[in-house]
C-alpha positions, -999 to 999 in steps of 0.1 A, spaced: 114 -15 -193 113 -49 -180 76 -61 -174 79 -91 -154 83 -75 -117 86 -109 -101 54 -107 -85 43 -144 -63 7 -153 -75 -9 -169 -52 -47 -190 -57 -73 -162 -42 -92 -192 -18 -54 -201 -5 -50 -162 7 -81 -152 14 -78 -185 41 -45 -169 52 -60 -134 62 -89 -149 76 -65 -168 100 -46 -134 105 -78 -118 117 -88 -143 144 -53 -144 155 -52 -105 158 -84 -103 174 -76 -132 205 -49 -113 210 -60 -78 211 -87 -88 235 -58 -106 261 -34 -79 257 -59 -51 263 -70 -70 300 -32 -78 305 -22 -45 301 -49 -25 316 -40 -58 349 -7 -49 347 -8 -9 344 11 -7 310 7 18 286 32 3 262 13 -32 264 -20 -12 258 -3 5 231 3 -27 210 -30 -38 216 -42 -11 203 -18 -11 173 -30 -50 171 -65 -40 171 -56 -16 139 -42 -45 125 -69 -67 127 -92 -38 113 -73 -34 82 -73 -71 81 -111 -72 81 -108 -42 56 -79 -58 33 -103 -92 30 -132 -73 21 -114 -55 -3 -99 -87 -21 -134 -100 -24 -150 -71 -40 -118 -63 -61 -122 -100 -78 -161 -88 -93 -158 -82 -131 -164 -48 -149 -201 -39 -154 -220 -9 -164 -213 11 -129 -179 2 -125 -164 0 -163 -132 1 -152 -136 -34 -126 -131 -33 -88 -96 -37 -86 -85 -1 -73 -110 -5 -39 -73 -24 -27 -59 9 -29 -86 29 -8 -82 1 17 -47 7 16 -55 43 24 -79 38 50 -51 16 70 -24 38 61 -45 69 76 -53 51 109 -15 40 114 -10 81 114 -42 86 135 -29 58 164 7 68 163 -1 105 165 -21 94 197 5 66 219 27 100 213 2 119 231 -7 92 260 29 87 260 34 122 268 15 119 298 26 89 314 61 101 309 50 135 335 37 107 360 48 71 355 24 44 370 34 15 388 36 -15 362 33 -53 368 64 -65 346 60 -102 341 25 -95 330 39 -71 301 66 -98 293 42 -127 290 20 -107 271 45 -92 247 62 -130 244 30 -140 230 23 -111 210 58 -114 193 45 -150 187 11 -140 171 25 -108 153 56 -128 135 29 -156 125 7 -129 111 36 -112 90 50 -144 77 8 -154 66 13 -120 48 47 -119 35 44 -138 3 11 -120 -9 25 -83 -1 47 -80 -34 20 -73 -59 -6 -58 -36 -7 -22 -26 -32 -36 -3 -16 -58 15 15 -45 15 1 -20 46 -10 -51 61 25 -64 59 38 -30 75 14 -30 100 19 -65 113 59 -61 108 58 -28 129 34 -49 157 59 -72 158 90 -48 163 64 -31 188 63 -68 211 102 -68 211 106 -33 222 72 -45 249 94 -74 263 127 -56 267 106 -30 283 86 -51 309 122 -69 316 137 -38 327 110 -30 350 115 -61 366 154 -57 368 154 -22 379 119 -10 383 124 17 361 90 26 354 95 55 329 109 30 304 72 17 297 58 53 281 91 64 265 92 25 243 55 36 238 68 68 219 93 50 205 66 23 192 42 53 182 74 72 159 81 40 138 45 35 132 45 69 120 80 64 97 60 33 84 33 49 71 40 83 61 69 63 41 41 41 22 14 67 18 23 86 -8 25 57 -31 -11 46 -27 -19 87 -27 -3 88 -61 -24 58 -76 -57 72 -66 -42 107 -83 -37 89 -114 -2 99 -112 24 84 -137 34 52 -131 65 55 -115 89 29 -133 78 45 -169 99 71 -181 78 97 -201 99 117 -218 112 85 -232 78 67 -243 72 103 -257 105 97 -278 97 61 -287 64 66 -297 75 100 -318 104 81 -332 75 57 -351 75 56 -387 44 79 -397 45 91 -366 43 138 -369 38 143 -331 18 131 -304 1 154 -276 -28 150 -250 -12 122 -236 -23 105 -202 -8 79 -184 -27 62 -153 -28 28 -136 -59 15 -121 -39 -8 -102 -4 -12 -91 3 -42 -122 -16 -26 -144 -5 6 -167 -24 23 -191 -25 51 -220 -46 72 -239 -25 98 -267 -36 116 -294 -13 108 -323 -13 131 -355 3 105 -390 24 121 -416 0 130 -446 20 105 -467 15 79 -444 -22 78 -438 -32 47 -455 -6 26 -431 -30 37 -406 -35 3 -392 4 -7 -391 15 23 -374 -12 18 -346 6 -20 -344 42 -4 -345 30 17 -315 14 -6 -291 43 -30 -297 70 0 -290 45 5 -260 46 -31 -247 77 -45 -254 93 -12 -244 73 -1 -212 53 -26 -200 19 -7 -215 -6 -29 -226 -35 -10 -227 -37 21 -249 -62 39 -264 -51 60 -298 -75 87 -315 -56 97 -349 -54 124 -362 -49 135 -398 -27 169 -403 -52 184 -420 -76 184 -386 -52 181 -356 -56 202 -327 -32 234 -330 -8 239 -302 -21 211 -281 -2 204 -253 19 168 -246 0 160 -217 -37 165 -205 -64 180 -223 -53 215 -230 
């Protein structure tokens, strides 16, 4: 398993500058769309400034959580900092649902009895929303691949800007043949590919704060690998977590042939290099076990 995922690293100061321009951005225009729209009678222009606002509060919440994630391990937190990225990810993923669930609902409504909307307003408004959204995505792009974090900031400011091309083509068509329906049926429209976003993403962040597997390892193989060992008799209580999307880890209890006991040392070497070079695991903890004491029908993975 290749380790290298082709990650882009980029200097902490240099991003953190990047989301903290996001966030102003995001917030100017929330504030313009939100008089615009409520001016101009749009629901769909409301809509994205609400979806905007959403964005600018995972912004606020990604930034936070870059800062904190950076603090070193101490007696509280052995394990570091890192995996608060991942419940901020969760939080915005969670209000994507909450806000898309809604439009659909105020949607609904507006659809039953269509107000009169102000199209230029909605066009101007969504131009420079397209504008603001695009320069927000592209400040994100680059730092998404290796964040969990980020990456639902990425997806929320892509699906903002998708949401300000669907606004302009509806305020256009108001104007050209004041079809006023068009406004809460895009705003549905916005609302289901907020929803596709984020019930798409969720479940991986849901899986690293489960201490699933990680998802590019394949256990039964490791298990083979690491059984195939010289020394090696079997190996059971295995767990396999990551505490953040580049990190993987390991803990296994591993039973050594009787003959084999005083190459203690170079079979623990044999099997963190399998683990390494092979999976990408470079942090494992091994108890050993001598066949004379090992657990009796212990199970491959967990505890039992």
């Amino acid at each position: 398993m290749p380790h290298d995922e082709g990650h882009t690293h980029i200097d902490p100061a240099s991003g953190d500058r990047r989301v903290a321009i996001a966030i102003w951005a995001n917030g100017i225009l929330t504030i313009a769309q939100i008089v615009g729209g409520i001016f101009a009678g749009s629901l769909a222009l409301i809509a994205d400034a609400i979806h905007n606002f959403s964005d600018m509060a995972a912004l606020v919440i990604a930034f936070g959580a870059r800062k904190i994630s950076r603090r070193p391990a101490d007696a509280k937190m052995t394990f570091g900092y890192r995996r608060i990225e991942i419940v901020a990810a969760l939080i915005n993923y969670t209000s994507l649902i909450i806000i898309g669930l809604y439009l659909i609902y105020e949607g609904a409504m507006r659809m039953i009895d269509p107000p009169e909307v102000l199209g230029w307003w909605v066009v101007i408004l969504g131009g420079v929303a397209l504008v603001v959204d695009t320069l927000t995505a592209m400040l994100t792009y680059s730092m998404q691949k290796g964040s969990v974090n980020i990456r639902a900031l990425f997806l929320h400011n892509l699906s903002d800007a998708l949401s300000s091309v669907a606004v302009i083509v509806g305020g256009t068509l108001i104007l050209l043949y004041d079809i006023r329906w068009v406004d809460p049926a895009i705003t549905i429209g916005i609302a289901l590919y907020i929803l596709y976003l984020a019930f798409t993403e969720i479940g991986g962040t849901i899986r690293l704060l489960m201490l699933a597997s990680p998802p590019q390892i394949e256990v039964d193989a490791l298990i083979g690998a690491v059984s195939s060992v010289q020394g090696v008799d079997n190996i059971h209580g295995v767990h396999f977590w990551q505490i953040d999307e580049q990190k993987n880890s390991m803990d296994a209890h591993v039973v050594v042939a009787r003959d084999h006991w005083e190459r203690l040392e170079a079979i623990k070497s044999d099997i963190k290099a399998v683990l390494a070079e092979e999976f990408g695991i470079f942090h494992s903890t091994l108890e050993f076990e001598h066949p004379d004491h090992a657990h009796e029908d212990a199970s491959v993975y967990g505890d039992e």
